[in-house]
C-alpha positions in Angstrom: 0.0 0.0 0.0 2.7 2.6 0.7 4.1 2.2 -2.9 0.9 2.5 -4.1 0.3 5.8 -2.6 3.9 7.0 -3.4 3.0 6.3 -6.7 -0.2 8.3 -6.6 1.6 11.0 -5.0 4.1 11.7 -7.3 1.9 11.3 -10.5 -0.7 13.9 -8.5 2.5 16.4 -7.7 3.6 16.3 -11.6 0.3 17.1 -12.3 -0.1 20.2 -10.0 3.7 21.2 -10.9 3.7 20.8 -14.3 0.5 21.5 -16.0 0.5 24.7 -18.1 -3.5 25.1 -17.6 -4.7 27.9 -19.1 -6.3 30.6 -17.0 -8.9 31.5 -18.5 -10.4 27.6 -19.1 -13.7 26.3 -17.7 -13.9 24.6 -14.0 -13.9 21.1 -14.2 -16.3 18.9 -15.4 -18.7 17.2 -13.8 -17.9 13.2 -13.6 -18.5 11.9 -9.8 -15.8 8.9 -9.2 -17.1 5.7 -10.3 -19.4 4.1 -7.7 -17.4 0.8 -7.9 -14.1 2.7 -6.8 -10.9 3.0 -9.1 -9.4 -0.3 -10.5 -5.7 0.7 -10.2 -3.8 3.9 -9.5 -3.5 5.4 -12.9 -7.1 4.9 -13.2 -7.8 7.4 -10.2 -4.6 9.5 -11.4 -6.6 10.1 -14.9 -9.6 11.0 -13.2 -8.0 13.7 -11.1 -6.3 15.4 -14.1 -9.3 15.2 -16.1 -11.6 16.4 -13.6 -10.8 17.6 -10.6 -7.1 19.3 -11.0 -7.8 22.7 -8.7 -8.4 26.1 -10.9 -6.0 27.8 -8.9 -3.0 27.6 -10.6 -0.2 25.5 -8.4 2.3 24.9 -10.8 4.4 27.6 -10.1 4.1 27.7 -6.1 6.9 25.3 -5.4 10.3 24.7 -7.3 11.4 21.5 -8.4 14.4 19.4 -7.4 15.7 20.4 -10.7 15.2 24.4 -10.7 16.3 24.4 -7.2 19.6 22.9 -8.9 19.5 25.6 -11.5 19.1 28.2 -8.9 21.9 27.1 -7.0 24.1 26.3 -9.9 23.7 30.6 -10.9 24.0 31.6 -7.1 28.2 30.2 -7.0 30.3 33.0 -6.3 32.1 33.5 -9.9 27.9 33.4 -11.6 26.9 36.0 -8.8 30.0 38.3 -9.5 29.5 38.2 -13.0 26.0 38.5 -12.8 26.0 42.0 -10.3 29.0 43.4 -12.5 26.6 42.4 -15.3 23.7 44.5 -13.8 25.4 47.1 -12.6 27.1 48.1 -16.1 23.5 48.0 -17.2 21.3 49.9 -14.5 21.3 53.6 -15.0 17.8 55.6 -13.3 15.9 52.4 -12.8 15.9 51.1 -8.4 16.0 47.7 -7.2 13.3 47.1 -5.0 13.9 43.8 -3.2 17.0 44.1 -0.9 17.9 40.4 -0.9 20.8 39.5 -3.4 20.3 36.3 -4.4 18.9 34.5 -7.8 15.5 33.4 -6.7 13.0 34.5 -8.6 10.5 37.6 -8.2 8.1 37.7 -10.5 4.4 39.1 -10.7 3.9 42.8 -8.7 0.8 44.1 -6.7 2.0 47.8 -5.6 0.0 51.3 -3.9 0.7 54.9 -3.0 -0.2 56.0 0.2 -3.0 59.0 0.0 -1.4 60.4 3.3 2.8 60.6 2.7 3.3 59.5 -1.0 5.1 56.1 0.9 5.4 53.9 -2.1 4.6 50.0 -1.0 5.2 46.9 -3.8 4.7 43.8 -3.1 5.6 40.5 -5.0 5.6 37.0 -5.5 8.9 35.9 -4.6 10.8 32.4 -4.3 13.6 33.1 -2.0 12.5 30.6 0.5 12.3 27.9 -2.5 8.4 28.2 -2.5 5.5 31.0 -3.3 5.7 33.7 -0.4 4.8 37.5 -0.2 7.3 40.3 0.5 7.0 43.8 0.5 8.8 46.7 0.4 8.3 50.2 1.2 9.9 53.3 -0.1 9.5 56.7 1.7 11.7 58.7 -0.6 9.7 58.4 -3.8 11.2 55.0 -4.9 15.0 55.8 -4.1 15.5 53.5 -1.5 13.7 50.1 -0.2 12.6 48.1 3.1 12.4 44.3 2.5 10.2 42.6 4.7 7.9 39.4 4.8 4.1 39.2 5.0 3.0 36.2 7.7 1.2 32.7 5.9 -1.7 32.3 7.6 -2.9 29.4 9.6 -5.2 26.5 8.2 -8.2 26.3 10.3 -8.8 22.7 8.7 -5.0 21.5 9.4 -4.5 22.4 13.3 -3.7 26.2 11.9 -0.5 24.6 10.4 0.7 28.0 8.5 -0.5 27.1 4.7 2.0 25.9 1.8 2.4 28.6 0.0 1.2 32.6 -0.6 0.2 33.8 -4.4 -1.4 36.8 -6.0 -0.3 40.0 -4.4 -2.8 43.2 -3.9 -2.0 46.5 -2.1 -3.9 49.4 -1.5 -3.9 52.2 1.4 -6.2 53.9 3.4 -6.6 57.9 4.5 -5.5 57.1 8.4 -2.1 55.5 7.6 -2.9 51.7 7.1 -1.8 49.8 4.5 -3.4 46.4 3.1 -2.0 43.5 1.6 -3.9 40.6 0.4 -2.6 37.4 -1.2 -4.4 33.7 -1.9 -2.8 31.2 0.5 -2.5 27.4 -0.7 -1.9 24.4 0.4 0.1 21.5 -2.0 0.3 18.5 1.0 0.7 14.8 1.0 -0.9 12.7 3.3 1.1 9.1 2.9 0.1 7.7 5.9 -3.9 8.6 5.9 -3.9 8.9 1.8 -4.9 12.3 1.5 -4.3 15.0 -0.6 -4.6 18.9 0.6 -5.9 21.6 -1.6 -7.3 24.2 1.1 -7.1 27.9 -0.1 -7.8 30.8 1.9 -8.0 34.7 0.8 -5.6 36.7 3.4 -5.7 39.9 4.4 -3.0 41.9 6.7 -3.1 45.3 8.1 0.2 47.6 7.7 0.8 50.1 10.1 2.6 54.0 9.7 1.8 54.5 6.1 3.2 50.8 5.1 5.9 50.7 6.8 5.2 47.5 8.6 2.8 44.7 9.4 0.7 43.1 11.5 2.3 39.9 12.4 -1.4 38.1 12.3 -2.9 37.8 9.2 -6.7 37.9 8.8 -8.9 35.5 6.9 -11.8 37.0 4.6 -12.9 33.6 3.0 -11.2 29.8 3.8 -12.1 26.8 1.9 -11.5 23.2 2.6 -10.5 20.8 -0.3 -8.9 17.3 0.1 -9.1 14.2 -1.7 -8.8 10.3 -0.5 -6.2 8.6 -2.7 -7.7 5.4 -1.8 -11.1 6.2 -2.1 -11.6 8.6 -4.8 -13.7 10.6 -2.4 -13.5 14.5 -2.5 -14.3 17.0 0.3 -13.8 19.5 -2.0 -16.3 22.2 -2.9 -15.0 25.4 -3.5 -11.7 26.6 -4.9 -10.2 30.2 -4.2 -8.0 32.9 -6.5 -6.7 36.1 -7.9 -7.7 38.0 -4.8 -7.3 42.0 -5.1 -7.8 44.9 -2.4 -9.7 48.2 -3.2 -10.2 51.2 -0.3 -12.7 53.8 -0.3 -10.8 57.2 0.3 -13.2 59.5 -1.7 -13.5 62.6 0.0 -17.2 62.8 1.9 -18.3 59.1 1.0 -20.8 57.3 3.3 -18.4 54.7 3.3 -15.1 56.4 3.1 -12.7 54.3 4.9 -14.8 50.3 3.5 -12.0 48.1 2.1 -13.3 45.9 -0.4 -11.6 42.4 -1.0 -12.8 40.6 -4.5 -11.6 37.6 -6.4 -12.9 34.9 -8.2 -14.4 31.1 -6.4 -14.9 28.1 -8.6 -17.6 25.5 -7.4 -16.0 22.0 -8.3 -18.9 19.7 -6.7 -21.8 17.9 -8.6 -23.9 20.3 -6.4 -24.6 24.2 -5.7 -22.0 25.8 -3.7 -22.6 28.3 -1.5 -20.1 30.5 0.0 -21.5 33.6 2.5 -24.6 35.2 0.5 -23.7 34.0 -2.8 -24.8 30.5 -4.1 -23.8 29.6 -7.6 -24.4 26.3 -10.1 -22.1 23.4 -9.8 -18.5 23.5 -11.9 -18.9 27.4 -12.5 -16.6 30.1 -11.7 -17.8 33.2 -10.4 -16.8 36.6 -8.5 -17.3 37.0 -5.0 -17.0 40.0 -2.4 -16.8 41.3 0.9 -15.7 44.1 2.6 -15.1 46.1 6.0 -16.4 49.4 7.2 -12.8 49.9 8.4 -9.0 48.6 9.3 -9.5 45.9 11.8 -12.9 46.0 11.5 -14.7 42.3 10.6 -15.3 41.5 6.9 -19.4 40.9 5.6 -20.1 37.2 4.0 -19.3 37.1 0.0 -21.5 38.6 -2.1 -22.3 37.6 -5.1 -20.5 40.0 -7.9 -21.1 38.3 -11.3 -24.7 37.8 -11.5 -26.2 35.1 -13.9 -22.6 35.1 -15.9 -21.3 31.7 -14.2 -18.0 31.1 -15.9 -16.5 34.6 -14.5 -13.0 35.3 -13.5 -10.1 38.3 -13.1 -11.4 41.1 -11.6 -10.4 45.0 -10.6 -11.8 47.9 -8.7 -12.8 51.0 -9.0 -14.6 53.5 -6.6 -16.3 56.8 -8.0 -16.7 60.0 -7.2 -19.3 59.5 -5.0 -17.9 56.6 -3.1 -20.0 53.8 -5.5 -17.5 50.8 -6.1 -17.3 49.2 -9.7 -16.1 45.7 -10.5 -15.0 44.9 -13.6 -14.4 41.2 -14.8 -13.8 39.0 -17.7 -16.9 36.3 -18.5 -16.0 33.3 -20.7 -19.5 31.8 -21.2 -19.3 31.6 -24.4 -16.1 29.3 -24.9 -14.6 31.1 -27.5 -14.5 34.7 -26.1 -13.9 36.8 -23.1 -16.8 39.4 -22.8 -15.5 41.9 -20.2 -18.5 43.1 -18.2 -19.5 46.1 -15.3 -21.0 45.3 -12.2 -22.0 47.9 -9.5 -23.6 47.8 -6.0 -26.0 49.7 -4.5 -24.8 49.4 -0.9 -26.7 45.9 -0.4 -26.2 43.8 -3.8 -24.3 44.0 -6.8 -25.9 44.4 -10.1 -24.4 43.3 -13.9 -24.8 46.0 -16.9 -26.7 44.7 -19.6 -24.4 46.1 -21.6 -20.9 44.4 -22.3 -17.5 46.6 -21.9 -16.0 44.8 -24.8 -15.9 41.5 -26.3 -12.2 40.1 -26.9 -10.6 36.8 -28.6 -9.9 34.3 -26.1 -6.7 33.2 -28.3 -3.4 34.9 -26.9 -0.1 33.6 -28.9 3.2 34.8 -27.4 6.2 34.1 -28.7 7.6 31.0 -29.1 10.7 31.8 -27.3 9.4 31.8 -24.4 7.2 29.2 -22.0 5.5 31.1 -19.6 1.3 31.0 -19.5 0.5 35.1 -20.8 -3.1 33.8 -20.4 -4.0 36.7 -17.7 -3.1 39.3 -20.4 -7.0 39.7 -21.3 -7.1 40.6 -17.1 -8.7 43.9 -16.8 -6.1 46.7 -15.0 -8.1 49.5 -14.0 -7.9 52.9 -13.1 -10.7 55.6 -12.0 -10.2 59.9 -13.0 -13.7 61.4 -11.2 -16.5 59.0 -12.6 -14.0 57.4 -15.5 -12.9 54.2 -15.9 -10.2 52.6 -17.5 -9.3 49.4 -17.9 -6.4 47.8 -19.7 -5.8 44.3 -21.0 -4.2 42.7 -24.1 -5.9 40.4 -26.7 -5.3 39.7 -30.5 -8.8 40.9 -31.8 -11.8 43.3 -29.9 -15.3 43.2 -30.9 -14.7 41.6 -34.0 -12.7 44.1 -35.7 -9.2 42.8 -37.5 -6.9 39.6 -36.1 -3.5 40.1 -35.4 -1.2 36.9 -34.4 0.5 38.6 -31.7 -1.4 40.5 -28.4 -1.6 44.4 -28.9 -2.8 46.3 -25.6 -5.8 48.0 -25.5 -7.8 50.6 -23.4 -11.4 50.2 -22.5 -13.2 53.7 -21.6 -16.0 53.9 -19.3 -18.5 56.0 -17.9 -19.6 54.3 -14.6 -22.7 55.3 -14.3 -24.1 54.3 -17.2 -21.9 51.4 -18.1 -20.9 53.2 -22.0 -17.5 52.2 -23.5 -15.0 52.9 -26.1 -12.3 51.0 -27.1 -8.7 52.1 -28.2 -5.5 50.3 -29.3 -3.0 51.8 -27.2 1.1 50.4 -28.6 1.0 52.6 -31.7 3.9 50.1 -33.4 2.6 48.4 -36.8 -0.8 46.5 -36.4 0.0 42.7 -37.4 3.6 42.9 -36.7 4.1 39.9 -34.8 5.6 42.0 -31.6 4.1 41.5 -28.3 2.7 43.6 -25.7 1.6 41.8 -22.4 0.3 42.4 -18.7 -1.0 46.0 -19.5 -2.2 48.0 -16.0 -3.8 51.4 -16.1 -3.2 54.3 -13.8 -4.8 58.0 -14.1 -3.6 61.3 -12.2 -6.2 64.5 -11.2 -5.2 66.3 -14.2 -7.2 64.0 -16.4 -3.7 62.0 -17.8 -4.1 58.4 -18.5 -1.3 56.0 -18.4 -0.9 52.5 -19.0 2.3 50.1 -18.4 3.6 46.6 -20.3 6.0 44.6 -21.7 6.6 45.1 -24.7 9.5 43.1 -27.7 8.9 45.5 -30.5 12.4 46.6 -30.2 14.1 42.9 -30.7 13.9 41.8 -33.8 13.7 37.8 -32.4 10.6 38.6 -30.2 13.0 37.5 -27.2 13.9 40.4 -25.5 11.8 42.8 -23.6 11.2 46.4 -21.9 8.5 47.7 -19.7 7.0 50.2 -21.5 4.6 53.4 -20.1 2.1 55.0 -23.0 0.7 58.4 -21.0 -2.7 60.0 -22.9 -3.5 63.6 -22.0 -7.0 63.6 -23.9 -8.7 60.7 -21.7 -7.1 57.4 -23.0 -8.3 58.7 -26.8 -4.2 58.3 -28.0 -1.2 57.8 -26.4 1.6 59.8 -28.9 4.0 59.1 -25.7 5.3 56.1 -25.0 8.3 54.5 -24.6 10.4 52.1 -22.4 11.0 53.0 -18.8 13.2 50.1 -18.2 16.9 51.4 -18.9 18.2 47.7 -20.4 15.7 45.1 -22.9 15.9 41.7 -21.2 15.1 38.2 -22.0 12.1 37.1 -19.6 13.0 33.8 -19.6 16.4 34.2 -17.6 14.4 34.5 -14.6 12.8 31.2 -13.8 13.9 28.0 -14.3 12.4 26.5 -17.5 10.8 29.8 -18.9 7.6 28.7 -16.7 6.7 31.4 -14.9 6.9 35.2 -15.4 3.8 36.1 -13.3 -0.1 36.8 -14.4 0.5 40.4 -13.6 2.1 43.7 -13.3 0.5 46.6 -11.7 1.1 50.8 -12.8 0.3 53.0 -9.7 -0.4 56.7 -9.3 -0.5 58.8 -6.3 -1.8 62.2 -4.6 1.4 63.9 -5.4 0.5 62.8 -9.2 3.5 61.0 -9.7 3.3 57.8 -11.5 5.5 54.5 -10.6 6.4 51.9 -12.8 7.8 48.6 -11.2 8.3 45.0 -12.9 10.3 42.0 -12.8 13.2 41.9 -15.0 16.3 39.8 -15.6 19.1 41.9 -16.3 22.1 40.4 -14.7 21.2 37.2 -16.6 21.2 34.8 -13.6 17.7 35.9 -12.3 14.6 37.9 -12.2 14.2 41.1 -9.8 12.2 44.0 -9.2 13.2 46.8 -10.6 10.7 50.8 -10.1 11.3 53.9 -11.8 9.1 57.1 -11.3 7.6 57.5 -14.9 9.2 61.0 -16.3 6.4 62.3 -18.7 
C-alpha cells in the first residue's frame, strides 16, 4: 500500500507542478468517481487530471528538485559576480526594489501609494525561501530607497492552523489614516502518505500595515477559507469550493458614506456535482464566479461574500474602481461563451451587486506569445483598471476586440468607461505596426487628477527575435483617446525567460500606480544580470 500511494503522490504532484492550464479555461467537469471505486492507480490518477485538477494555478508555487539545482548552480560566487558586474554596467535611473541578493525569482507585482505621505509599497511573488511567499517593500523617498520585509502565511483552520503551503497573487492598497493592506491567496500542495490524502485548502488573506506601510501586523486575517482534500484510496473528495486572484480596493473619496470600506474581490470556482454556497452568494455546480466582501474599516470584521457576477457563471479576473461618490465598480472577464472573453460592469448599491446589460468589450480568447518563451501570458485579457472622477479605464491585451481585425501577436488595449451608465470605447494603445508579430503583455492602467491616463507593459517591438523585452509606459492627455507618448522605462531590454527555471513562470500580472502627489511608478520584474529575475521601479518621467 505505501508504494501504491507513493506512486499516486508523485503522479498527483507532476500534475499540480507541471500542467500549463490555461487561465482563463472552464472549472472542471462534472464526472462523480465511479461508484465501484478505481481499479488501479493510474485509473484514479486520470480522473484527477481530467476532472478535478484545482483552478488555482499550483504549478508555479513550489520549485522542483531540478530548478532548485538551476538556482543554485547561478548563485556560485564567480555566476553571482559576473551577474551584479553584469547588472550594474547596465542599470542607469531604474531602483532595485527587493533588498535580498540572491537569484530566486521575483516575479508578478501588486504595488499602492499612500493617499497620506506619498510612501510607495510593492509587493511580489517571490521564491527566496524555495516556494510562493509575499514580500514587501516600502519606499518613503519616492522610490530611491527600499525596506524588505515578509508578509505572515496564515494558519489552516482545517490542518490544526499549520501556517499554509504557499502565498500567491499580491494586492496593495492604502487607506486615508495610515494603514496599508496586503492581500494574497494562501495554498496548500500536501501529501498525506500515511492517511492517503491529498490537501488543496485555499484561503484569501488579508493583513493590516501600520505607519503608512511601513510594517505589518504579524497576524494575518482571513476573509474567506475553503477546505478541499481528496482520499487517494477512495476517490472521495471533500472539495467544494476553490479560491483565487484575490485583489484589495479602499474607499478614500472625499465625503463618502463609506469612506474608509475596504473591499476584497476575487474569483471562487464550485468543483462539486452540487450548488456551492459561500456567504450570501450560491452559484451552479463547476462554474466560476466573483465574490465580495468588505469592512467598514482597518480591523474591523469582513461581511459574507456577495455575489458580484450575477447570472454570468463562468467569471473570472477582476479589478476595482470606486467613483466620485464613493459607489464601487467591478469589472471582470466572462468566458461563457467558450470562445470569447466578454468583459462586463457590475456595480452595488450598498446591499447587492448588479451586472450591466451592456458588455465593456468582447475580446478573442486566443493569446499567442512568442515561441521563445514558455510562460502561460493567459491573464493578459485581465482587466487593470484605473478611475479619473467618474471614468474608468481598464487595460488588457488580446489579438482581436469586438470583431474588428486579427492580429497573431497581443496588442494592448484601453477600454473607456463611464460608470454610471456602463458606456465604453475602445482604443489600441502600442501605436507600433498593427499585425507585426511584436508582443505587448500584462498592460495596467493608472490616471492622475489632471485628467492624464497612463498604461504600463511589456513590450518586444524593439528585438527583432521577439526575445527580448522592456517595460513600456504610453501616457494619454486627452482621456485614453491616444497615447503619442510612449516609450520604455526600463533602462536595459531583457530576455524574460532568464528568470525562472524553464521559462515557466513570469507572473499573471504587473500593476502601474499613481499617487496624490500625481506622480506615477512603474515597477516590474526583470532579468538583467542574466542569472535571475528582480524588481526593478522607476518614477515614470512624462
Amino acid at each position: 500500500m505505501g508504494k501504491k500511494l507513493a506512486l499516486i503522490a508523485v503522479a498527483l504532484m507532476a500534475t499540480a507542478l507541471q500542467g500549463h492550464r490555461a487561465l482563463s479555461a472552464p472549472p472542471a467537469k462534472k464526472n462523480p468517481p465511479p461508484a465501484g471505486g478505481f481499479k488501479d492507480v493510474d485509473e484514479f490518477v486520470k480522473w484527477v487530471q481530467t476532472f478535478h485538477k484545482a483552478p488555482f494555478e499550483r504549478e508555479s508555487a513550489r520549485l522542483d528538485t531540478k530548478a532548485r539545482a538551476e538556482i543554485a548552480r547561478r548563485a556560485t560566487a564567480p555566476a553571482m559576480a559576473a551577474a551584479a558586474a553584469t547588472a550594474a554596467s547596465k542599470t542607469k535611473t531604474n531602483v532595485k526594489v527587493n533588498q535580498d541578493r540572491n537569484p530566486w525569482p521575483k516575479a508578478e507585482i501588486g504595488a499602492a501609494v499612500d493617499p497620506v505621505t506619498g510612501n510607495y509599497l510593492v509587493m511580489e511573488n517571490d521564491f527566496r525561501e524555495g516556494f510562493d511567499h509575499m514580500f514587501f517593500h516600502v519606499s518613503t523617498n519616492g522610490g530611491k530607497s527600499w525596506t524588505d520585509d515578509s508578509m505572515t502565511p496564515g494558519l489552516d483552520p482545517f490542518t490544526g492552523d499549520v501556517p499554509f503551503d504557499f502565498q500567491s497573487d499580491p494586492g496593495l492598497a492604502f487607506d486615508s489614516q495610515g494603514h496599508s493592506v496586503l492581500t494574497t491567496i494562501a495554498g496548500n500542495l500536501s501529501f498525506d502518505f500515511l492517511n492517503g490524502v491529498e490537501n488543496f485548502d485555499s484561503q484569501v488573506e488579508l493583513t493590516i500595515g501600520f505607519n503608512h506601510g511601513t510594517y505589518a501586523n504579524l497576524v494575518p486575517l482571513s476573509v474567506d477559507t475553503q477546505p478541499c482534500s481528496f482520499n487517494f484510496t477512495t476517490g472521495t473528495s471533500t472539495c467544494a469550493i476553490q479560491l483565487d486572484k484575490p485583489f484589495v480596493t479602499v474607499d478614500n473619496v472625499p465625503g463618502s458614506a463609506s469612506n474608509g470600506t475596504i473591499y476584497v474581490y476575487y474569483t471562487a470556482f464550485c468543483v462539486q456535482d452540487v450548488d456551492c454556497v459561500d456567504g450570501d452568494a450560491t452559484f451552479p455546480p463547476f462554474t466560476s464566479v466573483i465574490l465580495e466582501s468588505h469592512a467598514a474599516a482597518a480591523g474591523l470584521p469582513f461581511s459574507p461574500p456577495k455575489l458580484v457576477s450575477g447570472t454570468f457563471n463562468q467569471a473570472q479576473f477582476s479589478a476595482m474602481v470606486i467613483d466620485s461618490k464613493g459607489r464601487p465598480h467591478i469589472f471582470f472577464d466572462d468566458f461563457s461563451d467558450g470562445i470569447n472573453a466578454v468583459m462586463r460592469e457590475s456595480s452595488f448599491d450598498g446591499t447587492s451587486w448588479n451586472v450591466h446589460a451592456k458588455p465593456i468589450v468582447t475580446i478573442n480568447n486566443l493569446i499567442i506569445a512568442s515561441p521563445n518563451w514558455g510562460f502561460r501570458i493567459d491573464g493578459t485579457i485581465a482587466p487593470g483598471c484605473a478611475i479619473n472622477k467618474d471614468t474608468a479605464y481598464c487595460a488588457f491585451s488580446a489579438s482581436q476586440v469586438n470583431g474588428g481585425k486579427l492580429e497573431t501577436s497581443a496588442s494592448v488595449y484601453l477600454a473607456t468607461v463611464k460608470t454610471g451608465s456602463g458606456s465604453s470605447s475602445v482604443v489600441r494603445v502600442n501605436n507600433d505596426t498593427f499585425g507585426g508579430s511584436k508582443d505587448h503583455f500584462f498592460p495596467w492602467a493608472a490616471t492622475k487628477t489632471d485628467g492624464s491616463v497612463y498604461v504600463g507593459w511589456y513590450d518586444d517591438r524593439n528585438d527583432p527575435f521577439n526575445t527580448k523585452v522592456e517595460y513600456f509606459v504610453g501616457k494619454s492627455t486627452d482621456g485614453g483617446k491616444t497615447f503619442p507618448t510612449q516609450k520604455a522605462v526600463s533602462d536595459v531590454s531583457f530576455n524574460p525567460c532568464d528568470g525562472f527555471p524553464g521559462c515557466g513562470f513570469f507572473g499573471d500580472y504587473t500593476q502601474l500606480v499613481s499617487g496624490a502627489d500625481n506622480v506615477v511608478h512603474a515597477q516590474w520584474s526583470d532579468t538583467r544580470d542574466g542569472a535571475s529575475m528582480q524588481i526593478f521601479s522607476q518614477v515614470v518621467p512624462f
